[in-house]
C-alpha positions as CSV (number, residue, x, y, z in Angstrom):
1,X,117.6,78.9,113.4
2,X,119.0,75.6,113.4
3,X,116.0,74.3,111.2
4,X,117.1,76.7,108.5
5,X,120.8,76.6,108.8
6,X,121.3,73.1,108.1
7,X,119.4,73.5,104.1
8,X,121.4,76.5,103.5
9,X,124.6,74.7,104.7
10,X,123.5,72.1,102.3
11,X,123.6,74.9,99.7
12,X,126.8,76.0,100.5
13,X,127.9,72.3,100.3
14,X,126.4,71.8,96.8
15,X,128.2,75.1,95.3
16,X,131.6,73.9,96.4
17,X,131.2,70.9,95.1
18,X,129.9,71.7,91.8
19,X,132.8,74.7,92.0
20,X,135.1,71.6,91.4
21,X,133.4,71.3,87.7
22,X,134.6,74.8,87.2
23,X,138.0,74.1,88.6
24,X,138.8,71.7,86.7
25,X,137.3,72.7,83.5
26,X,139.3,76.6,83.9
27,X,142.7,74.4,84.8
28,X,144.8,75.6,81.6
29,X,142.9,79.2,81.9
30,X,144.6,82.5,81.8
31,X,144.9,83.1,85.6
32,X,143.0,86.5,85.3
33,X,140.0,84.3,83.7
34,X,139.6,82.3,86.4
35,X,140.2,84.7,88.9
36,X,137.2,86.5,87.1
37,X,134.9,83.3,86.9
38,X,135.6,82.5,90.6
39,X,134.8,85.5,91.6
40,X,131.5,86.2,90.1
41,X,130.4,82.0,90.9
42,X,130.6,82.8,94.3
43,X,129.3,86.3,94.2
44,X,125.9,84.8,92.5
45,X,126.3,81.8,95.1
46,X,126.3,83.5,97.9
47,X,123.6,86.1,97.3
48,X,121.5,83.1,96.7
49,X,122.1,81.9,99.9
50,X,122.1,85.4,102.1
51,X,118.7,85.8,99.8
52,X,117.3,82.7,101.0
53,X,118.2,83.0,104.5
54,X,116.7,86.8,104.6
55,X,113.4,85.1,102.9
56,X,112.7,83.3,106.0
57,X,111.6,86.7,107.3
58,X,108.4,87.1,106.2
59,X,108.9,91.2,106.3
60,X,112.1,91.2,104.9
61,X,111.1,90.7,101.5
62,X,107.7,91.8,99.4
63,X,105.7,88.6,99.2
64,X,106.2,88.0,95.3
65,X,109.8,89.3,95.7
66,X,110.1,85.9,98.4
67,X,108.5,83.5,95.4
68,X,111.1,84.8,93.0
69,X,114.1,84.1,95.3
70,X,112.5,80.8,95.6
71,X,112.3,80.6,91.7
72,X,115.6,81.1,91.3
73,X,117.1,79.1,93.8
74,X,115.6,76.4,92.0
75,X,116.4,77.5,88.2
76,X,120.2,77.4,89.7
77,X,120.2,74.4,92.2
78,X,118.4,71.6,89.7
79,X,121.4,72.0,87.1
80,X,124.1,72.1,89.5
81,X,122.2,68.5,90.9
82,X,122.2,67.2,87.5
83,X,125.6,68.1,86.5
84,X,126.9,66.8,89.9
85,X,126.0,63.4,88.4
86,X,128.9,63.1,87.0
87,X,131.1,64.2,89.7
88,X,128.9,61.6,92.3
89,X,130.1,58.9,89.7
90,X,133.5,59.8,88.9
91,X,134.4,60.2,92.7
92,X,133.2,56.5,93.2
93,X,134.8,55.2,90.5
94,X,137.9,56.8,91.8
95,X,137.5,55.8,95.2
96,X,137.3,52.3,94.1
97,X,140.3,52.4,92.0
98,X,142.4,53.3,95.5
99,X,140.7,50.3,97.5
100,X,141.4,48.4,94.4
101,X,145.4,49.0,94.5
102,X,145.1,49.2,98.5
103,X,144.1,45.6,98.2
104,X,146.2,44.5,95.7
105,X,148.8,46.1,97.8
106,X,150.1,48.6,94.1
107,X,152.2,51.3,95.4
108,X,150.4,53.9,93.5
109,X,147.1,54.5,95.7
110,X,146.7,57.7,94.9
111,X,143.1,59.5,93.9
112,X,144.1,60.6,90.1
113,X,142.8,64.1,89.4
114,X,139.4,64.9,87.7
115,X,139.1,64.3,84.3
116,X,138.5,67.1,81.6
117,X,135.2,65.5,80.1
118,X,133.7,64.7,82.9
119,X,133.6,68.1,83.9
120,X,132.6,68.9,80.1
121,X,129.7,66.3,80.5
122,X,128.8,67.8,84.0
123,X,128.5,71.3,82.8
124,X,126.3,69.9,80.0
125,X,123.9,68.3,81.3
126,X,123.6,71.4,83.8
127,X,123.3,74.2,80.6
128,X,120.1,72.0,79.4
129,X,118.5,72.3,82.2
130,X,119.2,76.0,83.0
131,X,118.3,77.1,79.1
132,X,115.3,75.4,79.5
133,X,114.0,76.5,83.0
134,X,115.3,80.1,81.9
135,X,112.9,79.8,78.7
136,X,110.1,78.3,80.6
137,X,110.4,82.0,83.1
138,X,110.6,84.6,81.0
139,X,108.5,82.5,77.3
140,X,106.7,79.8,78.2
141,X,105.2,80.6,81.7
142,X,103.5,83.5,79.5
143,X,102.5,81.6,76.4
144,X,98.5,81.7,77.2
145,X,96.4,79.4,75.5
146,X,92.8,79.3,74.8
147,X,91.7,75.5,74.4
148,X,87.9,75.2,72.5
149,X,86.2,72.2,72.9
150,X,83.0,71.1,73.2
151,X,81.4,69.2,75.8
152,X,77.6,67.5,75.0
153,X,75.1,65.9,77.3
154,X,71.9,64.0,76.5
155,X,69.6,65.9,78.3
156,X,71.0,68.9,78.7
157,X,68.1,71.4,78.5
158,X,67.7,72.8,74.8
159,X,67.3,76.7,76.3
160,X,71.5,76.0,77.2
161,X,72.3,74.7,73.8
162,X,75.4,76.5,72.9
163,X,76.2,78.2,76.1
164,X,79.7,79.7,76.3
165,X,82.0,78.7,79.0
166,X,85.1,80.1,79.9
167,X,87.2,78.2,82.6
168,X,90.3,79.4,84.9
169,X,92.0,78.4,87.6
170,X,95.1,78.8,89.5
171,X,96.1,82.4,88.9
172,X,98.4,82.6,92.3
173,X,99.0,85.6,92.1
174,X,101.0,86.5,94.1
175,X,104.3,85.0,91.9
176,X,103.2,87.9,89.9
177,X,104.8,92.0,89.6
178,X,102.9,93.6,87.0
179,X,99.5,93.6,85.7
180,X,100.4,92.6,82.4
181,X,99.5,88.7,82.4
182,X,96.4,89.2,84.0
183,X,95.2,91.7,81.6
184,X,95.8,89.5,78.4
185,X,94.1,86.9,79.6
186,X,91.3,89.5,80.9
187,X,91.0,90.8,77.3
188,X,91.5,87.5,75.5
189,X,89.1,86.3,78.0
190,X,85.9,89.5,77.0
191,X,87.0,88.9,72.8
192,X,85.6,85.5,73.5
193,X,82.1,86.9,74.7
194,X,81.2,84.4,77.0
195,X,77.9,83.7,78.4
196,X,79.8,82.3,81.8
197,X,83.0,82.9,83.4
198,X,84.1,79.9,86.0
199,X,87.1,80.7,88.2
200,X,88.1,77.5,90.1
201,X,90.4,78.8,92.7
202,X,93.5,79.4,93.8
203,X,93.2,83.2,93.4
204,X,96.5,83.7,96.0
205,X,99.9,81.7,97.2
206,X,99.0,82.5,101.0
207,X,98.4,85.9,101.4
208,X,95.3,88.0,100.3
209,X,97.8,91.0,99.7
210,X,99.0,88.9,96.9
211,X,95.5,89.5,95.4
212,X,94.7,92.9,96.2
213,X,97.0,94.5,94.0
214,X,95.4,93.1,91.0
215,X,91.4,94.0,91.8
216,X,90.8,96.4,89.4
217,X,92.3,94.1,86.2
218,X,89.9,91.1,88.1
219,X,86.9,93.2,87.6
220,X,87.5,94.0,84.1
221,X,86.4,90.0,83.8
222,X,82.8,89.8,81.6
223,X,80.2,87.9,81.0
224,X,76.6,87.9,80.2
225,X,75.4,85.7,83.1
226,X,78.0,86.4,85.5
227,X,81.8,85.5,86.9
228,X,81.2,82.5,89.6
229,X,84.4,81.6,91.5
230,X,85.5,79.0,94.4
231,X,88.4,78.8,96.5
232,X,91.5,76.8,96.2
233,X,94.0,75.1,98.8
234,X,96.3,77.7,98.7
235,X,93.8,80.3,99.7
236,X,93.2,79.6,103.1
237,X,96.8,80.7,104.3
238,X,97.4,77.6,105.2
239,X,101.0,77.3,103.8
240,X,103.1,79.6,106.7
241,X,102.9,80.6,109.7
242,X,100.7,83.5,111.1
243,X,100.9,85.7,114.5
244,X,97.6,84.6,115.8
245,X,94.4,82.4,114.4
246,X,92.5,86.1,114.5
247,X,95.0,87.4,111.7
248,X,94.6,84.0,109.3
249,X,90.8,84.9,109.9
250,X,91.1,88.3,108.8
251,X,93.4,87.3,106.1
252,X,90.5,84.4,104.8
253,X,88.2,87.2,105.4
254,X,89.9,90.1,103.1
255,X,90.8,87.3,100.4
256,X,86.8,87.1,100.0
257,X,86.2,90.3,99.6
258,X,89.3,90.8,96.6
259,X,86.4,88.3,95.0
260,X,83.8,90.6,96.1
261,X,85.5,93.6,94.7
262,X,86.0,91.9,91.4
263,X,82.6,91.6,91.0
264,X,82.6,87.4,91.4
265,X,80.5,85.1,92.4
266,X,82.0,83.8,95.1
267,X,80.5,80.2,95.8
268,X,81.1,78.8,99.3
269,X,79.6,75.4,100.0
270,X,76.9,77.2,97.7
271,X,74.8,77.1,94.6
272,X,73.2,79.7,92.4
273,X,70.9,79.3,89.4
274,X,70.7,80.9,86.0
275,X,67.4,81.1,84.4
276,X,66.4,80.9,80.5
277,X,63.0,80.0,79.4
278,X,61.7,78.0,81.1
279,X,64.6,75.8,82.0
280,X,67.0,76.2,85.0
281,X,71.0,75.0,85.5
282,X,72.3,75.3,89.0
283,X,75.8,76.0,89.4
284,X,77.4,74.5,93.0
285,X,80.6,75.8,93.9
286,X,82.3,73.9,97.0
287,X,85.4,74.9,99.2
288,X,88.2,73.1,98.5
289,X,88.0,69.1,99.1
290,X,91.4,66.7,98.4
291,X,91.6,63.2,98.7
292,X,95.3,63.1,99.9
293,X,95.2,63.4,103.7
294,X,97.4,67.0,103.3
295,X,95.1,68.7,101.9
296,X,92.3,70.5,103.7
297,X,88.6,68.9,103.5
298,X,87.0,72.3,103.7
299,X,84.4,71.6,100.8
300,X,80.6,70.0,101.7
301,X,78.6,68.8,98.8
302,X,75.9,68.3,100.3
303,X,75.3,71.2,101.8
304,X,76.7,72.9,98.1
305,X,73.7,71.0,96.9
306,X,71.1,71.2,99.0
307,X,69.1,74.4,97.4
308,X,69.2,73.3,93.9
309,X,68.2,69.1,94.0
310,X,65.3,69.8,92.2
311,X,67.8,71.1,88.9
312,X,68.4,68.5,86.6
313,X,71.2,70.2,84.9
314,X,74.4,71.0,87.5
315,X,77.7,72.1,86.9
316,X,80.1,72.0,89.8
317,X,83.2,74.2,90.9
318,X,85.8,72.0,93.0
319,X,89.1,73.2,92.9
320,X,91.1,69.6,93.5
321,X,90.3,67.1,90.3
322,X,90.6,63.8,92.9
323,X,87.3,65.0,94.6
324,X,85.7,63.7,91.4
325,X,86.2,60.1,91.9
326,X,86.4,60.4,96.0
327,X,82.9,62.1,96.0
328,X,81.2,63.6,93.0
329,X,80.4,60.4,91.0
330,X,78.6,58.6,93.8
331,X,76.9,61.0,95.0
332,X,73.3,61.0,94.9
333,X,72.9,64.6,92.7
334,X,74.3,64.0,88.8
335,X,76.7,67.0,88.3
336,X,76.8,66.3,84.7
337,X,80.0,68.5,84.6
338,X,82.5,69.4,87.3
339,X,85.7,71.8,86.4
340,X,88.7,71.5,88.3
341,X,91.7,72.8,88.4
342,X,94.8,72.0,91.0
343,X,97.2,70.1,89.4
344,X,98.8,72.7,86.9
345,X,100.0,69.8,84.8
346,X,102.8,70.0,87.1
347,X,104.1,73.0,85.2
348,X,106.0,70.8,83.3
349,X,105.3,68.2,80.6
350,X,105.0,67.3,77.1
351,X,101.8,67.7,75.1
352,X,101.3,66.7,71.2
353,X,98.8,65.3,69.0
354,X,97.6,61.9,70.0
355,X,100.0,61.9,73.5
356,X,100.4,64.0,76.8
357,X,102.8,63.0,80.0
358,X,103.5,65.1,82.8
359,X,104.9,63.9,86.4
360,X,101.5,65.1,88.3
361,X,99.9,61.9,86.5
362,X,101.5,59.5,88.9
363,X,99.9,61.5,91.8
364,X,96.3,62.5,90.1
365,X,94.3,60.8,87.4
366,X,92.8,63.2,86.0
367,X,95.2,66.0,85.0
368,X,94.8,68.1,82.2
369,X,91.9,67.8,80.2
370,X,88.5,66.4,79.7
371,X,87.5,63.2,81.3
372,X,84.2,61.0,80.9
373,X,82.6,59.4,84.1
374,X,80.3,57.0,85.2
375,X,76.2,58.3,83.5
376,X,77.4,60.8,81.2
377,X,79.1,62.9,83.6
378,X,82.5,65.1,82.6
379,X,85.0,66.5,84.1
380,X,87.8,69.1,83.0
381,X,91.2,70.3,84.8
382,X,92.1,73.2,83.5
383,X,95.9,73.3,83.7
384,X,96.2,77.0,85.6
385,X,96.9,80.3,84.5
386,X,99.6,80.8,86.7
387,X,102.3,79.0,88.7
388,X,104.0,78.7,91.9
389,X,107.6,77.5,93.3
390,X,109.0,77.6,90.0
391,X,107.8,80.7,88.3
392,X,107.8,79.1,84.8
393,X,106.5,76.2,82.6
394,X,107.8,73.9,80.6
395,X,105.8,72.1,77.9
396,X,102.3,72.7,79.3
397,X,101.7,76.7,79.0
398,X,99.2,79.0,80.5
399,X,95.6,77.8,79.8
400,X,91.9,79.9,79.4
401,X,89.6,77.2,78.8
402,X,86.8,77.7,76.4
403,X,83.3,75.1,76.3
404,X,80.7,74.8,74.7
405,X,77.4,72.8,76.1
406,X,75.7,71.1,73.3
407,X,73.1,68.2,73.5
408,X,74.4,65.3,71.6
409,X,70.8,64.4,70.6
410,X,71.9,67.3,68.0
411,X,75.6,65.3,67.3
């Protein structure tokens, strides 16, 4: 209890601080409009905070229900932070200007009242902010794209010369209500005709419930060889607390059969191999590997490996892009190309011809996109067709990934 009183207390402490900007920007208000205003600031305020401390209770609330309060906690707490800038600075320049007449002994040592425009500039650069998150919720964090590119290796086997790829990852859904995301990108997804669907996990927040509500749109997912899919971090329920190690078990446990249900490959430390002609390419799908020490080391390429050395040809599935340079490029098997997934461009960056930034750079190297490695090998992090803690994006949208294999002896 005390653990979760002293953040909303902090809460309540950033409201009435940042009710000072309202204050003083309502001063020469009709009495009725601020009266109004007041009222309806703290009526938002404090359903944010009763919300919040009612979330704690994992029963309380229906699991995506919990992830929106969480949403928009955030979509009002980072413009209140940013527009309490201003109020952070004018308080200390008008603290110093007491101590200054203290010490020069002045007899006015008074703290002079807040100034109009700095209020103006604080509720400012809060609006931006809020416009912007607010249009990243209900636009952007539903803008799906479809990126084509192709992807060529010297000796990839002619039979797989053209083979259609489609790539997705991170559909969490469980910061979903409806079906209605999941089934564009299921039918933008079949209008493509792929020959291979790659899911590279993530399929959940924490909870398999999360994922059973959306089986039958899953298994509405086509392709000619077959849907192949891995797990992610967040789908071992790692990320909250559970009565007993038997129900996270049984939670793992009904999480792989929402897979099963779809009709997906689900690889687990595993391989499979697709034939044509006379050529083979082994697809290895490993459980979820990170090279920060935070994230669970579930995944074991060798033992992904071990039934398919003698393929030439491999494409992996590992859910966490860093595993690439940790483990995949040294290792002893060539998986000419890997497909990630992970970082989700942080949600939140800026992408235009010639130039891409995002935060999640300074943490992973690999990103967004495709990447060459050491003897020809590739890898590509999708950027996630969903999101989680804030239930939006800005700048990087939705993704479906489509590749083609080409050998670039035909280039």
């Amino acid at each position: 209890m005390i653990a979760l009183l002293i953040p909303l207390g902090l809460l309540l402490g950033i409201d009435l601080y940042f009710f000072q900007i309202i204050k003083t920007l309502l001063a020469d208000s009709s009495e009725r409009l601020r009266f109004t205003i007041y009222v309806l600031y703290w009526i938002v305020s404090i359903l944010m905070i009763v919300s919040v401390f009612l979330s704690a209770d994992r029963s309380f609330f229906p699991v995506h229900v919990r992830y929106y309060i969480f949403s928009l906690l955030l979509l009002l707490l980072v413009p209140k932070l940013l527009g309490l800038l201003f109020l952070v600075g004018e308080d200390i320049f008008r603290l110093g200007e007491k101590i200054s007449a203290v010490i020069s002994g002045s007899d006015d040592t008074t703290i002079h009242g807040r100034r109009q425009f700095i209020s103006r500039a604080g509720i400012i650069a809060a609006s931006l902010p809020f416009a912007t998150m607010l249009y990243g919720m209900v636009k952007t964090g539903f803008d799906i794209r479809v990126r084509k590119l192709k992807a060529s290796f010297e000796d990839l086997p002619s039979e797989f010369e053209g083979l259609k790829i489609v790539q997705i990852s991170d559909l969490h859904s469980g910061s979903f209500t409806t079906e209605s995301h999941f089934e564009e990108a299921v039918n933008r997804i079949n209008a493509l005709n792929p020959d291979l669907v790659f899911f590279t996990g993530d399929l959940v927040n924490n909870e398999a419930v999360e994922a059973e509500r959306f089986v039958e749109t899953f298994s509405k997912l086509k392709a000619k060889l077959g849907v192949y899919s891995i797990l992610g971090n967040h789908d071992y329920g790692d990320y909250g607390p559970w009565p007993s190690k038997e129900e996270k078990a049984n939670n793992l446990k009904r999480l792989k059969q929402v897979h099963h249900d779809a009709g997906w490959n689900l690889l687990l430390n595993d391989s499979s191999t697709i034939n044509m002609g006379e050529s083979k390419l082994a697809i290895v799908g490993v459980e979820n590997w990170g090279a920060a020490r935070h994230f669970p080391k579930y995944g074991d390429l060798d033992k992904a490996v071990e039934k398919v050395k003698d393929i030439p040809f491999k494409i992996l599935l590992s859910h966490d892009p860093s595993h690439w340079d940790a483990k995949v490029q040294e290792h002893e098997q060539k998986f000419h190309l890997t497909l990630s997934g992970h970082t989700h461009g942080a949600q939140f960056g800026i992408e235009i011809p010639g130039f891409k930034w995002s935060p999640v750079q300074y943490v992973y190297k690999q990103w967004a996109g495709l990447y060459e490695g050491v003897d020809g090998q590739k890898l590509y992090v999708n950027r996630g067709l969903g999101y989680i803690g804030y239930m939006g994006r800005i700048g990087i949208p939705p993704e479906i990934t489509f590749l083609e294999l080409n050998s670039s002896k035909n280039a």
